[in-house]
N, C-alpha and C positions, 0 to 999 in steps of 0.2 A: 543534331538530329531534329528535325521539323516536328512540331506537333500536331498531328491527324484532330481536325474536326468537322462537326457533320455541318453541310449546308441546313438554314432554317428549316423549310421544307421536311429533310429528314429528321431531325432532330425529333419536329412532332409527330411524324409519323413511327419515329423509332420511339418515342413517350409513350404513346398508344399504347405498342405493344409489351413496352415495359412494366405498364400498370396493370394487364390485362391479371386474371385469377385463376386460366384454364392451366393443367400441368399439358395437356396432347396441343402440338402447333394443330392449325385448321391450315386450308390451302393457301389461304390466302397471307396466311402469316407466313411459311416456307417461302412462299416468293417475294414476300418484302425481305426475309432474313439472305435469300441467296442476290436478290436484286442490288443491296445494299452492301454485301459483302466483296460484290464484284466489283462494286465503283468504289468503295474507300483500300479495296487488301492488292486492286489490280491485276483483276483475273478475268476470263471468260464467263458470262454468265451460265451457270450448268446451278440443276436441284439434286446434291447429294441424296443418296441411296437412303431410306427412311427404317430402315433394320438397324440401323445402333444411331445412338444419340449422341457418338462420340464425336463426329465432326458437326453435328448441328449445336451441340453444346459450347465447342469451341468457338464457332463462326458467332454466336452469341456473347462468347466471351469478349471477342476480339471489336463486336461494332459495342458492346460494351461499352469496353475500354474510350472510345473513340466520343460516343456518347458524354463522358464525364469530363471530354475536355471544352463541350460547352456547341458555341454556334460560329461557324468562322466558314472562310474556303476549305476545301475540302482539303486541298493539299498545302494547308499553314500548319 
């Protein structure tokens, strides 16, 4: 199995928001979280429904994940 990492570009824009202090996303962070989730998980871009945290939570979990394997092609 390949290991997912984020292009440079994302990376720091995914550091940004990882450092950020707010608990509420702002807009602009929702469409980095669904922008980025659509080019590494290989989906249509669409912004989940903002009434439960339960798929924004995960989609967070997942570019996470992705995040901590560092800086490479996206699909290494």
């Amino acid at each position: 199995m390949q290991i997912k990492k984020m292009l440079k570009e994302d990376y720091d824009r995914w550091s940004v928001f990882t450092n950020g202090s707010s608990d509420k996303l702002t807009s602009d962070e929702t469409k980095l979280i669904a922008e980025l989730h659509s080019k590494y998980m290989n989906h249509s871009y669409h912004i989940p429904c903002g009434c439960s945290p339960k798929t924004w939570n995960s989609w967070i979990g997942n570019l996470n994940n992705i995040f901590e394997n560092g800086i490479g092609e996206p699909n290494q």
